[in-house]
C-alpha positions as CSV (number, residue, x, y, z in Angstrom):
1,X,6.9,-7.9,-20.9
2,X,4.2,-8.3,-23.1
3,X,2.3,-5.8,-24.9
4,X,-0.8,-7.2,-22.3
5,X,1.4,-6.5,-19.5
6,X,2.3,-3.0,-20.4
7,X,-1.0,-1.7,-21.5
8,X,-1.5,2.4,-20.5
9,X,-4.9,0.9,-18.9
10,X,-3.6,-1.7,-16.8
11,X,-0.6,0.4,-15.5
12,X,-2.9,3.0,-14.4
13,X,-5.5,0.3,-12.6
14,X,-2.5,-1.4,-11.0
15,X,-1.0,2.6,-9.8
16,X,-4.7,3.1,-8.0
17,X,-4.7,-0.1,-6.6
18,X,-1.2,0.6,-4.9
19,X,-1.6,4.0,-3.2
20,X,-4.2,3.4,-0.4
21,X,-1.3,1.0,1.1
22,X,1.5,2.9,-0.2
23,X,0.3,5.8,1.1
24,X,-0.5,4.3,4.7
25,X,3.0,2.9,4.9
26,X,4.4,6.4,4.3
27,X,2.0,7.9,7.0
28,X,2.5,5.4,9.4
29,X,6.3,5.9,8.8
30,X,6.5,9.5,8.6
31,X,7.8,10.1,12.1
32,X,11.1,8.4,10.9
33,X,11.1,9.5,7.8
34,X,11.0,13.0,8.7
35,X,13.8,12.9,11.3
36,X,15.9,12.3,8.4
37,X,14.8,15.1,6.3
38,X,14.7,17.1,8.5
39,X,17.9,16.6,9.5
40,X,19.2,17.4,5.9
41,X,16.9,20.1,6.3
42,X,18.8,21.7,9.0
43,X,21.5,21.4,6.9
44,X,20.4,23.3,4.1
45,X,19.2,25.8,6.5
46,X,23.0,26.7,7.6
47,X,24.4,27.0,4.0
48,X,21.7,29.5,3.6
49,X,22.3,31.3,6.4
50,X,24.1,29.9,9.2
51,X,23.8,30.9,12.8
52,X,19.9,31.2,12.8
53,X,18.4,27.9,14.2
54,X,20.5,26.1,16.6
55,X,18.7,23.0,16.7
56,X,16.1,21.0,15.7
57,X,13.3,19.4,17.9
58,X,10.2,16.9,16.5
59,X,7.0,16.3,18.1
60,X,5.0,13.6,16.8
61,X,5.7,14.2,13.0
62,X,6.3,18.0,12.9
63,X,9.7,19.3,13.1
64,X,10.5,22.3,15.2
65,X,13.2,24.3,14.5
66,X,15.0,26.3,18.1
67,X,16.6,29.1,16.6
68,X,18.7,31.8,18.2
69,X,16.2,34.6,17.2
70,X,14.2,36.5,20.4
71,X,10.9,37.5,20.6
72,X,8.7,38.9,23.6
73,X,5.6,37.6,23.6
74,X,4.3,40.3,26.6
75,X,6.1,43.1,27.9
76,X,9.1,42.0,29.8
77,X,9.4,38.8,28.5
78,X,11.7,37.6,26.2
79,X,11.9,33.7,24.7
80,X,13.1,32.1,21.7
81,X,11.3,31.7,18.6
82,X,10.2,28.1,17.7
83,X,8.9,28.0,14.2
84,X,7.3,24.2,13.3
85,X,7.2,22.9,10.0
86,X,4.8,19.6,8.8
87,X,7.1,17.9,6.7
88,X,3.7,15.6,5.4
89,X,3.5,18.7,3.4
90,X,6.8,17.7,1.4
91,X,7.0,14.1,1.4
92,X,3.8,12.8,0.0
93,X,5.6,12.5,-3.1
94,X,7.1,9.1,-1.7
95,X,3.9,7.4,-1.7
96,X,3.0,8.2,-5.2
97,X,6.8,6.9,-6.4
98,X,6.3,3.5,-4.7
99,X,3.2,3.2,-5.9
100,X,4.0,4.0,-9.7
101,X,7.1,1.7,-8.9
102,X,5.4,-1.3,-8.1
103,X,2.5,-1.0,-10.9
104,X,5.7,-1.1,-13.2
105,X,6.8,-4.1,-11.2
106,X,10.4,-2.3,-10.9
107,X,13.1,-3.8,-8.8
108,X,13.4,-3.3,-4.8
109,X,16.8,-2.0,-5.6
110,X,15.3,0.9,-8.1
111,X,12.6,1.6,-5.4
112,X,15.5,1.6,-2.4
113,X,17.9,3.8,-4.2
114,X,14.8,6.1,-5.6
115,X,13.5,6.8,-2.1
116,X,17.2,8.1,-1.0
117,X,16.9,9.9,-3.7
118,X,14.1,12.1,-3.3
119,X,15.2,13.2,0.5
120,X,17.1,16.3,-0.5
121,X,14.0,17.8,-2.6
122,X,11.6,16.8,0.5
123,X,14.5,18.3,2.8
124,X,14.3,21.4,1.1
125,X,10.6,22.0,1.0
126,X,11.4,21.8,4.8
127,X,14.1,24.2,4.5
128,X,12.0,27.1,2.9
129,X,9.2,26.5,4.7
130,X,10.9,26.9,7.8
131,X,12.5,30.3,6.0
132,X,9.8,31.6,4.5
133,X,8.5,32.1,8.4
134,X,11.3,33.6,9.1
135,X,12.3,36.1,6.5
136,X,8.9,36.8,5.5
137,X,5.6,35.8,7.2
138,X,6.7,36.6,11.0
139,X,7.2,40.7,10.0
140,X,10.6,42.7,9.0
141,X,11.5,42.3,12.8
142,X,12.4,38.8,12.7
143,X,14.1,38.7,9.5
144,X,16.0,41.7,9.7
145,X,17.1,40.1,13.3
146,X,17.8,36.8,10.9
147,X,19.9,39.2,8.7
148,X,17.3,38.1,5.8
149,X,16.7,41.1,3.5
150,X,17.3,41.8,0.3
151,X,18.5,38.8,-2.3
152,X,18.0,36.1,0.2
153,X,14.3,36.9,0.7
154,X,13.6,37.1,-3.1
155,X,15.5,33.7,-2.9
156,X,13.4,32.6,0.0
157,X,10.3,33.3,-1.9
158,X,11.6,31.2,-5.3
159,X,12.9,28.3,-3.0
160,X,9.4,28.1,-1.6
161,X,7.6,27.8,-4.7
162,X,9.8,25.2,-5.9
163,X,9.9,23.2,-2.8
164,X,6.1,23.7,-2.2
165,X,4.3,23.1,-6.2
166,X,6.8,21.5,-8.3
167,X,9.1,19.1,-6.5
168,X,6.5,17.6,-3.9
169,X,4.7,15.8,-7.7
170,X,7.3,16.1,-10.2
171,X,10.2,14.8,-8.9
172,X,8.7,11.6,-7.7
173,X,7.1,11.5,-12.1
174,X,10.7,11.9,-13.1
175,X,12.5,9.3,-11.5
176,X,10.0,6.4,-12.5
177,X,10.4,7.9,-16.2
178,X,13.9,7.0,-15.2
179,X,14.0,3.9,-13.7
180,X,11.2,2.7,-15.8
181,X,13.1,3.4,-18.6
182,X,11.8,0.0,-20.3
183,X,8.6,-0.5,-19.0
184,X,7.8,2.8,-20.9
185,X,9.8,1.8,-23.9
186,X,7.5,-1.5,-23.8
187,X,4.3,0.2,-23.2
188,X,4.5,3.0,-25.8
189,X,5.4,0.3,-28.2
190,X,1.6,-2.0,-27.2
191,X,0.3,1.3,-28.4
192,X,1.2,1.7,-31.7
193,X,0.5,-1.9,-32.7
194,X,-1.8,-2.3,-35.8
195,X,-5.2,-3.8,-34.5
196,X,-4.9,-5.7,-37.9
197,X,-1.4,-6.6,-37.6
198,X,-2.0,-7.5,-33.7
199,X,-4.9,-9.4,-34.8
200,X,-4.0,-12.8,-33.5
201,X,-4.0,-11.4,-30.0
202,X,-7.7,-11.5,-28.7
203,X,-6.8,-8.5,-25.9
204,X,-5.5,-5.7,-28.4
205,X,-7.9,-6.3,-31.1
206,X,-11.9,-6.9,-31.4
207,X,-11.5,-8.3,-35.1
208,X,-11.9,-12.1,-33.7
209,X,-15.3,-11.1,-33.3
210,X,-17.8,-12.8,-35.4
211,X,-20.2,-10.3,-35.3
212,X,-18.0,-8.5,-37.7
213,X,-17.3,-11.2,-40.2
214,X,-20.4,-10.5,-42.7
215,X,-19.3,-6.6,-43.2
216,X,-16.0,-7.6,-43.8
217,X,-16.8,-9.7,-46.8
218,X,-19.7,-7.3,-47.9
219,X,-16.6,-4.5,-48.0
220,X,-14.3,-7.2,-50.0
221,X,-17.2,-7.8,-52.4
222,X,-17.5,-4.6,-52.8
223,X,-13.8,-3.5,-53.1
224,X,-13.5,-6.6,-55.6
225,X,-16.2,-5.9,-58.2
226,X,-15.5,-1.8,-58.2
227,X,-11.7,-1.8,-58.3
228,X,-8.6,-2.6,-60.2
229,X,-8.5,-6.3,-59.3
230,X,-5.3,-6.9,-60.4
231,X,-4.0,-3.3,-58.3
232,X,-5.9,-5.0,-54.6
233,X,-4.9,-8.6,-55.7
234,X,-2.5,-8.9,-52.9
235,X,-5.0,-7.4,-50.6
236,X,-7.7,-9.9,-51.6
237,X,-5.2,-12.3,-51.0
238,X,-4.5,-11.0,-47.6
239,X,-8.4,-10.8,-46.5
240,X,-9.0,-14.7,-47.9
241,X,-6.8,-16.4,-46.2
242,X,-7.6,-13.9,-42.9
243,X,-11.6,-15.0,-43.2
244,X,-10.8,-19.0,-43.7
245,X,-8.1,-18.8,-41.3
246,X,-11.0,-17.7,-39.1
């Protein structure tokens, strides 16, 4: 690519001009999408603590977890607690990786194998959420009847944070750094090009303008009649040929 194509600026016009659509085609997909994770979800949820939710229902996009837990919602009655989970909450993060992915022009492959990636960190924002219901929010009741006390809870409340603040933004971040491996490479590198170096590229330099040209050769006039001539010569030389050359 060239140093045009990689520019910070560009990248960043062509990420903003991506997510309205990417982020309507993750909405408008999202009851799929989360059947998935929350299926992984569930799964998580039993290595955790197994026994506790004995299916898993969806309605519309939320998930809703049946556990095995009772509660008795008036005197007499006894049902099953149903705690639901919005897994938009968790998998935002999607939207923002294909968008960064196709401002990078990256390969459908990259984006495929990038989007499987990120289901078990969306799955476990899922997980804890659904946990953090359980163990903590809904009183010592329901989690002592969950048999969460102790480790697990501090657990519960560390696997929330994590699923909730950092994985939802980051992770998505980290795997374009990693599958954009070279388009980073090749933008850092437009960067740190020397405007005077770069200077017979019109977009990465303003020297081309003539507006310039008279303080240029005031400076060299300058330069040459209060310095060491023969020190600057090769610089003289060097702004000459760059004025008649232009």
């Amino acid at each position: 690519m060239t140093a045009d194509a990689t520019s910070l600026g560009k990248f960043v016009l062509r990420t903003i001009l991506w997510l309205p659509p990417c982020f309507a085609a993750w909405y408008f997909s999202a009851q799929y999408h989360a059947a998935v994770a929350g299926t992984l979800a569930h799964l998580l949820v039993d290595q955790f603590k197994s026994g506790i939710v004995s299916t898993l229902e969806q309605t519309g996009i939320n998930l809703v977890f049946v556990t095995t837990l009772e509660v008795q919602p008036e005197p007499g009655q006894t049902a099953l607690l149903l705690p639901e989970v919005n897994p938009l909450l968790y998998t935002y993060g999607l939207a923002l990786f294909l968008a960064m992915m196709l401002a990078a022009r990256a390969k459908w492959w990259k984006i495929l194998i990038g989007a499987v990636v990120l289901l078990p960190f969306q799955s476990w924002g899922i997980a804890f959420d659904f946990l953090v219901q359980v163990g903590v929010k809904l009183g010592s009741d329901i989690s002592a009847q969950a048999g969460l006390s102790g480790w697990r809870v501090e657990a519960i409340a560390l696997g929330y944070q994590i699923g909730s603040l950092i994985f939802p933004s980051l992770i998505p971040v980290v795997l374009w750094s990693v599958f954009s491996r070279p388009f980073i490479e090749n933008m850092l590198r437009s960067q740190r090009v020397h405007p005077i170096l770069a200077s017979n590229n019109p977009s990465i330099t303003t020297l081309h303008n003539k507006r310039w040209r008279p303080f240029l050769r005031l400076a060299s006039g300058y330069v040459r009649h209060r310095t060491d001539r023969l020190t600057l010569a090769p610089y003289y030389r060097l702004s000459e040929k760059w004025m008649v050359a232009n």
